[in-house]
Backbone bond lengths (Angstrom), bond angles and torsions (degrees), N, CA, C in turn:
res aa  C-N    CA-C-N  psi(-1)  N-CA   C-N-CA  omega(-1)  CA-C   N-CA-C  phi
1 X - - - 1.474 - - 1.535 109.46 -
2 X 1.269 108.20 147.20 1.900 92.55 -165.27 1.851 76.00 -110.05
3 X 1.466 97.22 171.65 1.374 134.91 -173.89 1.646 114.98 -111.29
4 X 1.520 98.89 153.13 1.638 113.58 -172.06 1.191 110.35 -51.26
5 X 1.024 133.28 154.34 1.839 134.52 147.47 1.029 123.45 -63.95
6 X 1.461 121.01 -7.15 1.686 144.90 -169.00 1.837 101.51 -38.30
7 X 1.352 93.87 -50.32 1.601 88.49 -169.92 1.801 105.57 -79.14
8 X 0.768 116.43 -21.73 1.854 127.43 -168.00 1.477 83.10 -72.35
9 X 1.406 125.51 -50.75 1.459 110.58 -145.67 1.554 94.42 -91.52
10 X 1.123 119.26 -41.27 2.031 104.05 153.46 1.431 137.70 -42.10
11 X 1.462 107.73 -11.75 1.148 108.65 176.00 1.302 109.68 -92.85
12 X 1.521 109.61 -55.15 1.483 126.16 -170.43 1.310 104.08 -63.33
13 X 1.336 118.55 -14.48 1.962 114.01 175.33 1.436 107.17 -82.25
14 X 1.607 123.69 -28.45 1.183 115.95 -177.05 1.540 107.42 -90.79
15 X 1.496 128.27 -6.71 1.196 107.44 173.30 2.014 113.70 -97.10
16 X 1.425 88.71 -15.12 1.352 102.93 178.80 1.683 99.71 -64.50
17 X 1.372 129.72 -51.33 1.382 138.83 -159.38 1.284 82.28 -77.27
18 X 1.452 159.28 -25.69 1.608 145.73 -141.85 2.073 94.26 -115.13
19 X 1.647 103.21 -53.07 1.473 108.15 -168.39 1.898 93.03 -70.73
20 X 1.405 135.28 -42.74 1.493 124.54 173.80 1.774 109.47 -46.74
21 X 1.419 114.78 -43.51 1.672 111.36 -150.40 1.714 72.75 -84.84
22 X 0.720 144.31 -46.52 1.495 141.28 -163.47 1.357 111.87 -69.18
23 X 1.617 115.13 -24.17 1.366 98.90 173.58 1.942 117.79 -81.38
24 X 1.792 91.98 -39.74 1.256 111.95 -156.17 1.990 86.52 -66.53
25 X 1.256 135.55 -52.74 0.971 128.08 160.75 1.708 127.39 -15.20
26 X 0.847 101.09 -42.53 2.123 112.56 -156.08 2.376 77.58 -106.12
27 X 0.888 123.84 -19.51 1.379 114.62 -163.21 1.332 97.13 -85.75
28 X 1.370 109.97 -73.23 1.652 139.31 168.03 1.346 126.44 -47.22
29 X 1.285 127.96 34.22 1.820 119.45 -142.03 1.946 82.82 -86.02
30 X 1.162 144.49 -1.80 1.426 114.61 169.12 1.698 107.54 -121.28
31 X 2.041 108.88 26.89 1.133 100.13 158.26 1.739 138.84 -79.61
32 X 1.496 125.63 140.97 1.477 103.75 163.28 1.379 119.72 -51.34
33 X 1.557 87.59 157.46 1.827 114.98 -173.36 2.001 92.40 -60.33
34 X 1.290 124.03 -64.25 0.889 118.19 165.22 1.785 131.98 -39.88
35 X 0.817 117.87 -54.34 1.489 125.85 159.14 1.762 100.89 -24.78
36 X 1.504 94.36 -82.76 1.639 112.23 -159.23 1.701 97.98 -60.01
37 X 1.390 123.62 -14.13 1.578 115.43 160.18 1.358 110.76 -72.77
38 X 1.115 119.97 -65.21 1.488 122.32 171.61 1.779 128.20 -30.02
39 X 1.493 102.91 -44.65 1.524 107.76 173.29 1.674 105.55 -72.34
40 X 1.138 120.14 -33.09 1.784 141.72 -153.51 2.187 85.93 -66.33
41 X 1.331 90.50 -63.84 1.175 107.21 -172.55 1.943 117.97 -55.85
42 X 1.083 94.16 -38.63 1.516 91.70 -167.70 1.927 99.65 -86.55
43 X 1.593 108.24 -6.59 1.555 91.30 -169.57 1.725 84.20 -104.27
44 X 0.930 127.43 -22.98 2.019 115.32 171.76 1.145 119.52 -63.42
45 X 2.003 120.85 -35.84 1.274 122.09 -172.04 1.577 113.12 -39.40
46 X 0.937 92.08 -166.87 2.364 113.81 -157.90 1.636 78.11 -70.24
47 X 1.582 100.01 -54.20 2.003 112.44 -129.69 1.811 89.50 -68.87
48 X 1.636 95.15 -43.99 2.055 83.32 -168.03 1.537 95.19 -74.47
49 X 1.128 120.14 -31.29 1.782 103.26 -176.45 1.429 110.93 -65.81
50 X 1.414 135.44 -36.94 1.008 120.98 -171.15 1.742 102.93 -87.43
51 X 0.616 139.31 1.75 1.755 140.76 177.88 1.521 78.98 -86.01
52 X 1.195 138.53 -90.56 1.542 139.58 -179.78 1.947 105.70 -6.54
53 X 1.572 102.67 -72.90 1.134 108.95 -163.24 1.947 99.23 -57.43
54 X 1.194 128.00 -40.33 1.293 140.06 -152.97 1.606 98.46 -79.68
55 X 1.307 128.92 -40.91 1.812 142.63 162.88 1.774 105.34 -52.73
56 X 1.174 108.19 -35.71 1.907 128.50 176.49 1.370 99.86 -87.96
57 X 1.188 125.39 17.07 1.474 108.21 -175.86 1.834 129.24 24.70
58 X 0.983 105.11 10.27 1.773 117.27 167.44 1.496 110.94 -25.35
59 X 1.165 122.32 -69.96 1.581 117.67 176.35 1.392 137.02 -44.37
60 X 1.732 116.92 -3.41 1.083 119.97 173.02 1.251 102.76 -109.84
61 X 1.220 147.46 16.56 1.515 158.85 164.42 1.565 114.35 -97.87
62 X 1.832 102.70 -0.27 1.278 87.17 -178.74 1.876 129.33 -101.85
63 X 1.019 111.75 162.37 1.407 94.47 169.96 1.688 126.46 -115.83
64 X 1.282 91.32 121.45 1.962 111.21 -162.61 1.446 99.54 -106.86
65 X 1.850 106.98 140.96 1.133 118.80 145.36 1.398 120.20 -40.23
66 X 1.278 126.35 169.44 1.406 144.43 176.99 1.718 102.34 -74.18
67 X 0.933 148.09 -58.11 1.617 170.82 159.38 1.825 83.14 -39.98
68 X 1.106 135.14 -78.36 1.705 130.63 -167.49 1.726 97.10 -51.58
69 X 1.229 106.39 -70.48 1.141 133.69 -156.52 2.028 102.28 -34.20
70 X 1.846 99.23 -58.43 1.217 120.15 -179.99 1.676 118.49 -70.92
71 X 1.708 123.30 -11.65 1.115 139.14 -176.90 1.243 112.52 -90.32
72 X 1.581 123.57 -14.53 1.306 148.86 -165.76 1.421 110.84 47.39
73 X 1.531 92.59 78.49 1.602 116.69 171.77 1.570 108.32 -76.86
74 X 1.121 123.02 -26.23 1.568 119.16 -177.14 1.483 122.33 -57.06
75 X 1.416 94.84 -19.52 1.191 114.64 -179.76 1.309 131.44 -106.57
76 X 1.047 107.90 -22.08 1.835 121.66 171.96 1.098 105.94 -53.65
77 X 1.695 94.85 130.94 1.714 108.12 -173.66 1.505 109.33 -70.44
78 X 1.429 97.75 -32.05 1.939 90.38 -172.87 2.279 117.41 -82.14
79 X 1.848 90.43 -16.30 1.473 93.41 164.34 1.602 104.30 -82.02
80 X 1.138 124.96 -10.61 1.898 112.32 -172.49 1.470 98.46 -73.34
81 X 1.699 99.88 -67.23 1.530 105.69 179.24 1.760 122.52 -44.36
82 X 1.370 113.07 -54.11 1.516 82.83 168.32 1.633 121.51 -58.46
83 X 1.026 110.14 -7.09 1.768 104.97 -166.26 1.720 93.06 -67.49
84 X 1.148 112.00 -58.11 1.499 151.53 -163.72 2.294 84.03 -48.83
85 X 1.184 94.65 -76.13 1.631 89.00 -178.89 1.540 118.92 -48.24
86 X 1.550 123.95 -41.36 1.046 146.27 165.17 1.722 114.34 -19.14
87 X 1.491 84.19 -75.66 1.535 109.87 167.61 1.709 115.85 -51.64
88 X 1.167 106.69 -63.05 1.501 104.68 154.47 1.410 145.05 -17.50
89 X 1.524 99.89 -69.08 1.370 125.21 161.97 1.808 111.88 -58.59
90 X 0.926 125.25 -17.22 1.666 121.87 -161.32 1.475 77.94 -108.08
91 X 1.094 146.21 -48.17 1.487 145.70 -161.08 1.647 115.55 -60.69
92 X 1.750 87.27 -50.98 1.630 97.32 166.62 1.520 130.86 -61.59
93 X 1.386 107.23 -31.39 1.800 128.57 179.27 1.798 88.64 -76.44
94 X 1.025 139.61 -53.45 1.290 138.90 -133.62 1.713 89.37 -98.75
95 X 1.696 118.57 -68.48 1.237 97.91 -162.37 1.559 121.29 -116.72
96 X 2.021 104.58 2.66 1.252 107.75 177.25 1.845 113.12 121.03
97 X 1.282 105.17 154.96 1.443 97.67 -176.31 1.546 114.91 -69.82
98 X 1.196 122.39 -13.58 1.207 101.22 173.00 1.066 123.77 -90.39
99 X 1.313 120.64 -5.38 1.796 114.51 -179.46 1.223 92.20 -88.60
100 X 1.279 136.96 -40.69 1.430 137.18 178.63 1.563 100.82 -50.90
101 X 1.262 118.24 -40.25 1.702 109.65 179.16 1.126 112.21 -69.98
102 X 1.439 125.63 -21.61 1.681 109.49 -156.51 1.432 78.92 -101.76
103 X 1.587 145.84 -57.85 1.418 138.19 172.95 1.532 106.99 -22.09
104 X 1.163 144.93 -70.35 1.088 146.05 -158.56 1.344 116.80 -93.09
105 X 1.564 122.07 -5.62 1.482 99.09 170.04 1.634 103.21 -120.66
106 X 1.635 117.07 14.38 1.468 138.50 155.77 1.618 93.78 -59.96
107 X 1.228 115.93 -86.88 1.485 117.03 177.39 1.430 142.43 -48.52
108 X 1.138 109.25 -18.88 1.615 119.97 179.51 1.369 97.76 -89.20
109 X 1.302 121.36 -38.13 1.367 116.44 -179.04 1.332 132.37 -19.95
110 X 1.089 121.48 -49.52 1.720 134.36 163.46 1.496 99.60 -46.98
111 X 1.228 99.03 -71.11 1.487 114.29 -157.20 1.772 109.51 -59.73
112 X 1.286 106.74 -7.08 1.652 117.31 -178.33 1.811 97.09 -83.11
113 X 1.247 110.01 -40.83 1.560 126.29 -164.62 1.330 95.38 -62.90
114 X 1.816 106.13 -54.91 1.377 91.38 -166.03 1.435 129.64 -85.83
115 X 1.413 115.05 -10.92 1.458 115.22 150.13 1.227 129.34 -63.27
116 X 1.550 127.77 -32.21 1.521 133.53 170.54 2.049 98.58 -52.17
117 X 1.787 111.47 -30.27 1.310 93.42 -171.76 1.389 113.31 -107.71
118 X 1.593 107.85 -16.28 1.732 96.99 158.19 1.843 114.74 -45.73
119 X 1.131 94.10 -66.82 1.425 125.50 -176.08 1.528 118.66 -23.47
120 X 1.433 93.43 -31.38 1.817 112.61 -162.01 1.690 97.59 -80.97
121 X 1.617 110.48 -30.28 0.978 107.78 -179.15 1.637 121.83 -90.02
122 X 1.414 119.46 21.01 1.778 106.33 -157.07 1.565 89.25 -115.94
123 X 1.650 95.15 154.38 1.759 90.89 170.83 1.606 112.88 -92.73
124 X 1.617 110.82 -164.39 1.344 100.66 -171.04 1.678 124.38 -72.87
125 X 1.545 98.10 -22.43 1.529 96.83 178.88 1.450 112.75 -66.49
126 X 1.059 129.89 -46.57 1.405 139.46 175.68 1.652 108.96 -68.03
127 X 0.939 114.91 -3.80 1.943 110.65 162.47 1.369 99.74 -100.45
128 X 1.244 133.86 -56.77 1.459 144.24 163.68 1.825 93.19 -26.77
129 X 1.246 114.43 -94.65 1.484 138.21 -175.94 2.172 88.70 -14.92
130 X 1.455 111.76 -67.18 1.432 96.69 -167.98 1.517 123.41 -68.60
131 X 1.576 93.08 -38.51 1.774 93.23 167.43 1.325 121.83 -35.33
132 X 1.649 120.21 -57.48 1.539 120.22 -149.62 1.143 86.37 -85.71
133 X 1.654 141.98 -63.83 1.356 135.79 164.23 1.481 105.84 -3.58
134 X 1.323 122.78 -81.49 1.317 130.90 -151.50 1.595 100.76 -63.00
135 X 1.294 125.92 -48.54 1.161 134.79 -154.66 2.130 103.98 -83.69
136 X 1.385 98.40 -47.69 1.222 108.87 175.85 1.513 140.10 -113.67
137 X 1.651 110.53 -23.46 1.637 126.61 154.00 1.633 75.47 94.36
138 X 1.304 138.54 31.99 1.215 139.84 163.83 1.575 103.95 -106.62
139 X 1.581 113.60 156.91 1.404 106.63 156.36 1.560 116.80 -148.34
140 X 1.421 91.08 167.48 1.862 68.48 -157.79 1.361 121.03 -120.07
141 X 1.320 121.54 166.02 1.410 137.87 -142.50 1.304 109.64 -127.51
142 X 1.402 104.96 133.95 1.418 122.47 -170.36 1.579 118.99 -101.11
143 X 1.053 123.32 141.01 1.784 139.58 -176.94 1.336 103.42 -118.10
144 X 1.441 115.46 125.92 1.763 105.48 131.63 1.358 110.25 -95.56
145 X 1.339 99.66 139.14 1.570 107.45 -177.89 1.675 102.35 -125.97
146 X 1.601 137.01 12.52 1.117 125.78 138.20 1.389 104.99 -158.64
147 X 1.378 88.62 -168.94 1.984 89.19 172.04 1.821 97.32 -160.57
148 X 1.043 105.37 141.79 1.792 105.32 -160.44 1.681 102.14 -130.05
149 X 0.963 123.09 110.12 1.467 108.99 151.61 2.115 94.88 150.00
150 X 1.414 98.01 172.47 1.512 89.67 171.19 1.941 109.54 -73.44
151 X 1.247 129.66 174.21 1.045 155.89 156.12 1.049 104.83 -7.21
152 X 1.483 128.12 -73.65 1.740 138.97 -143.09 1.824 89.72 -103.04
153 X 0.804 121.13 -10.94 1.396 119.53 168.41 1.655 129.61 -138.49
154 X 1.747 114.97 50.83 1.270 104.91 -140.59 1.982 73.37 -101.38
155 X 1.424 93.95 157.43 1.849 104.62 170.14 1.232 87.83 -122.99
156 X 1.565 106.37 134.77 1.380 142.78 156.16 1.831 125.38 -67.33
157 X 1.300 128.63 121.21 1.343 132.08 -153.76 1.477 94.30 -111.96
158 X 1.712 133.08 105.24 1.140 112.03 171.41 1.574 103.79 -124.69
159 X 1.500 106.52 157.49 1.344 114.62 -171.61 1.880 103.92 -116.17
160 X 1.463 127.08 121.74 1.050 109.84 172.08 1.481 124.63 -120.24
161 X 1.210 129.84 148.83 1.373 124.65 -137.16 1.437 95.66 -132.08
162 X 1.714 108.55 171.61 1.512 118.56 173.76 1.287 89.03 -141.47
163 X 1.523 130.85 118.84 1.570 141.44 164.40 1.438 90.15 61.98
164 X 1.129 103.71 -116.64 1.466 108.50 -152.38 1.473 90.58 -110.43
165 X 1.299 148.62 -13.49 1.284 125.40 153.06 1.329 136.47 -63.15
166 X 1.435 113.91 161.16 1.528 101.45 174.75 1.827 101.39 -111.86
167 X 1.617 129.16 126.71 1.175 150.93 179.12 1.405 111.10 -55.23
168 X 1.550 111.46 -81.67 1.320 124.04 178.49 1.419 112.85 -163.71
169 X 1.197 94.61 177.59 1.680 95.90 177.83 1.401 120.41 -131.47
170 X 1.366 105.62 176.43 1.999 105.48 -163.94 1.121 102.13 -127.21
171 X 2.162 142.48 149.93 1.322 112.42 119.51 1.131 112.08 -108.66
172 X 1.706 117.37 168.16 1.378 137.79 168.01 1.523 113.64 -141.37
173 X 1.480 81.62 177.08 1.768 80.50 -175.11 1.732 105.01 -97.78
174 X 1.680 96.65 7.26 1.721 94.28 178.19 1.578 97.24 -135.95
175 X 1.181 127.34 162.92 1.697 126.55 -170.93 1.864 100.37 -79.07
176 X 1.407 114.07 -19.85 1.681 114.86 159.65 1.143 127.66 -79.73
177 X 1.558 116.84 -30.59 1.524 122.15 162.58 1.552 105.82 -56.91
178 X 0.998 109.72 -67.79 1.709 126.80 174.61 1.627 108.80 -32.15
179 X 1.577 116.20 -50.60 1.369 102.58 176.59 1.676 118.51 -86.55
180 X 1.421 123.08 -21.56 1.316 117.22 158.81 1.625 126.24 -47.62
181 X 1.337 94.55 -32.84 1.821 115.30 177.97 1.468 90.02 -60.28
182 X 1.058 129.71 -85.92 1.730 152.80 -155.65 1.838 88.82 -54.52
183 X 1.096 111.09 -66.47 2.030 93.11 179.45 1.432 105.70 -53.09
184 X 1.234 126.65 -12.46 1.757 96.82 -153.11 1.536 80.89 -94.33
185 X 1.773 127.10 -52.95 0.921 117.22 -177.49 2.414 131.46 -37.05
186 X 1.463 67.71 -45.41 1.745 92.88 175.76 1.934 108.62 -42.40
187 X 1.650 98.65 -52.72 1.518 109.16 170.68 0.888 122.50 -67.51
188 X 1.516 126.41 -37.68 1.809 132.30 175.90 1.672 110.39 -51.01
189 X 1.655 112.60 -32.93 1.123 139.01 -158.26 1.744 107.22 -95.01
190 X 1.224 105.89 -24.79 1.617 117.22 -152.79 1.984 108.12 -48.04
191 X 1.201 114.63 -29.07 1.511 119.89 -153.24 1.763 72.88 -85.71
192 X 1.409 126.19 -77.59 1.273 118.59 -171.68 1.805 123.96 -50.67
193 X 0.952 108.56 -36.43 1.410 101.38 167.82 1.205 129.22 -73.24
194 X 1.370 108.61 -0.02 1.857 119.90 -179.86 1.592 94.19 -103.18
195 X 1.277 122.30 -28.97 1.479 112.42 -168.10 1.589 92.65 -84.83
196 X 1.076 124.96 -30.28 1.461 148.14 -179.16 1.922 107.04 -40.53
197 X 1.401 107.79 -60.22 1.200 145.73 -154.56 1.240 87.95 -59.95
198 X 1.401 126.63 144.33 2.135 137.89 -178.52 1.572 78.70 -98.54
């Protein structure tokens, strides 16, 4: 009776998560720590690994119960992607970290491009928004906590938070300017406020 990939694809996720931060690191040398989480994150997820595994045709190599098989498991993005680490992981046991590096950053390659061009387009709350997600499964929440000035020139005071902390804060001359201020700062900040964090 053959056995899960369960353990292969734990391996191959931790070398996959180690050879990505290692590339995007040495690529990016005047990106934020936050940034290079944000890219880290979106090229490991299920969706780009299994597009990878699905271009590799991986899913027709696999072997499924009758119940998977008939549910159209060949195709499930979250069965491709483990397949995809799987493969990974056996590459590293078999021929070493560097073939495992050049396998995996041969293939992500696309998928690096096309996050550098989602990416190009997002503002700061929504880079903020995936970081803390990714890092903590938190997301975070915005305050105005004043507003100063007459009418025709009033600045907006916003405070933006993670759980029960407060991150940083913004002004603007609109309570959205004000919270774009408060994420971007939050990211400038991100490496210290994580070391920060109990």
């Amino acid at each position: 009776m053959l056995g899960s990939n369960e353990r292969l694809e734990f391996l191959g996720d931790a070398v996959l998560g180690f050879v990505v931060a290692e590339h995007l690191y040495h690529a990016f040398p005047e990106m934020p720590e936050g940034d290079l989480t944000n890219f880290r994150a979106a090229l490991v997820r299920s969706r780009a690994l299994a597009h990878v595994a699905e271009g590799l045709g991986l899913g027709e190599f696999l072997f499924l119960g009758r119940g998977e098989e008939a549910s159209g498991g060949r195709t499930r993005p979250s069965l491709l992607a483990a397949t995809f680490e799987a493969v990974v992981g056996a590459i590293f046991l078999d021929q070493g970290l560097e073939a495992a590096r050049g396998f995996i950053l041969r293939l992500l390659a696309p998928e690096l491009e096309r996050v550098q061009r989602e990416d190009a387009t997002k503002d700061d709350k929504s880079r903020l928004q995936e970081v803390a997600q990714a890092e903590t499964g938190l997301t975070p929440t915005y305050r105005t906590v004043a507003s100063v000035g007459p009418d025709h020139a009033r600045v907006f005071v916003v405070e933006v938070g993670l759980g029960q902390r407060v991150l940083a804060e913004g002004r603007g001359r609109s309570k959205q300017e004000a919270e774009q201020v408060a994420a971007r700062h939050a990211l400038d900040n991100w490496a210290t406020l994580r070391r920060e964090r109990p």
